[in-house]
C-alpha positions, 0 to 999 in steps of 0.5 A: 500500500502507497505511503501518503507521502508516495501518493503526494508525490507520484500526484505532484509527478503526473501534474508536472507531467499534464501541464506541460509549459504551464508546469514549468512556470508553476515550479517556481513554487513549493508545491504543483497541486493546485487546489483552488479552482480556476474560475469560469470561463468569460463571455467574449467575443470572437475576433474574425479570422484573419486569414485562410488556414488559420484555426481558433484556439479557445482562451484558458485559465493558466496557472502561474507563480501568481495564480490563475492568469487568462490566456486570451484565445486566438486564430493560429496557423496548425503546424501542418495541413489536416490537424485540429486543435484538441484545447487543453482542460482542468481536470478535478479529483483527489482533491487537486486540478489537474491540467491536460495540455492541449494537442493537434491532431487528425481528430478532436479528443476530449477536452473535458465536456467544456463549452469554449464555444466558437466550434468547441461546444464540448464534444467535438469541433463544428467550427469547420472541416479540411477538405484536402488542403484547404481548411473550410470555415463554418460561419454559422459557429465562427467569424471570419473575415469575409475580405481575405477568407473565401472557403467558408460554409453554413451549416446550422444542423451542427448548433443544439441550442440549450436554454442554460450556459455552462461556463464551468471551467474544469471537469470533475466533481462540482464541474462538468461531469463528462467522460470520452466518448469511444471517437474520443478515446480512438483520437486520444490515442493517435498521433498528437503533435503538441502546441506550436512555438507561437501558441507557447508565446502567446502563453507566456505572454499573458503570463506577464500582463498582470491584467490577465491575472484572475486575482487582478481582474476578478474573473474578467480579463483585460484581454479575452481573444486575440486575432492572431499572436501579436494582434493586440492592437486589433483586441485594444481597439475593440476593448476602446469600441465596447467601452465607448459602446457601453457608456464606460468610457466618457469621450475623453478618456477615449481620446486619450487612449487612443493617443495613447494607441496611435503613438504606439503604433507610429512607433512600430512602423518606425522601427520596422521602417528603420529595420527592414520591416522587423523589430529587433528582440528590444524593440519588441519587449518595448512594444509589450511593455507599452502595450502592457501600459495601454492595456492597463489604462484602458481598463482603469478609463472603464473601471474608474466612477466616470460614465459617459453621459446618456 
């Protein structure tokens, strides 16, 4: 019979092992078993897709040296032609949440029961199907854009409308009670090939956004979906949108920030101008930190007492 200390132990093993990159940023700590639940998954909307091939990826909560962190989800290009994306989930028992990473492969795996939405409604993908080479978009489930992504679809059959929305964000008792199907465990067990260099940028990037962290926002992130890694510029304008849209934002806190957006921007092109069309590693954390900034006051403009007038 296993030793208490045994089980701790071969528990905290396989959570390393599950968490993948998470894992490493969380082995700073003393300990690797999580035993708070992460909270649930915010309601955002979904960026159109920015270009034929790219594939949705849901955001996620992530755990790192400060708790959970949101990572916003985004439109990415697969490694390879044929592959979808099986998203990661957090799995609960024995008392701790354990997180199962992500992967690509020929078919969609179980990812907990979780209703990420945008094709993911937990069992499957309904977002869109390869035929040969060529990825075709379901826009009844997701949004292109219609200017630059022509192989695209509608099929409505796909959506079960339900009268309750379950944001729950791991599997397990008090969450999601799912188990694989048989499609499921057959995919489970093919081929898988683990997220792309961009996708772990991507993550570690909103690791070091402290906007994105659930103790600072509460359960409701600064930056819920991304066009594409990098894309931020496209997220803040819409966060400006919906600001001024719901009243949050006065036109003058608007206009400052959006001040604040253009001189950021002109820097970039004059950086890329002066590089041949690059940003050196430098001008890039620069860019993040005065997107960092951007981002911080954007959500002070729309969480301080002044309202736009009705």
């Amino acid at each position: 019979m296993r030793s208490p200390k045994l089980r701790t132990l071969l528990l905290a093993l396989s959570f390393a092992i599950f968490l993948g990159g998470t894992a490493r940023q969380a082995a700073a700590g003393v300990a690797v078993s999580i035993t708070i639940a992460p909270p649930v998954l915010p309601v955002y909307v979904q960026p159109p897709c920015p270009a034929d091939g790219y594939l949705w990826t849901p955001g996620y909560w992530a755990w790192g040296p400060d708790g959970y962190y949101w990572v916003p989800g985004v439109w990415v290009r697969p490694p390879r032609v044929g592959v979808l994306w099986t998203p990661g989930y957090w799995g609960f028992g024995n008392g701790v949440y354990v997180w199962h990473a992500g992967y690509w492969g020929p078919h969609v795996g179980f990812y907990g029961g979780l209703n990420y939405g945008f094709g993911f409604p937990g069992v499957g993908f309904i977002g869109g199907i390869w035929a040969g080479p060529v990825f075709r978009y379901n826009t009844a489930v997701v949004a292109v854009n219609a200017a630059v992504v022509r192989n695209v679809y509608v099929d409505r059959t796909v959506i079960r409308n339900t009268t309750v929305v379950n944001r729950v964000s791991f599997n397990g008792p008090g969450g999601v009670m799912a188990r694989p199907t048989p499609q499921e465990r057959i995919a489970m067990r093919e081929e898988h090939v683990q997220a792309t260099p961009a996708q772990f940028a991507h993550q570690r990037t909103a690791s070091q956004d402290r906007n994105q962290l659930a103790s600072f926002n509460h359960g409701h992130p600064a930056l819920m979906a991304m066009d594409s890694v990098n894309g931020r510029r496209f997220n803040q304008q819409q966060r400006i949108a919906q600001g001024i849209r719901s009243g949050e934002m006065t036109p003058g806190e608007a206009a400052r920030v959006e001040r604040r957006e253009q001189n950021v921007n002109r820097q970039v092109a004059a950086d890329r101008r002066a590089n041949g069309g690059t940003l050196t590693p430098a001008e890039r954390k620069n860019v993040n930190r005065e997107q960092n900034r951007a981002s911080r006051e954007i959500y002070q403009e729309k969480h301080n007492d002044k309202v736009a007038p009705k």
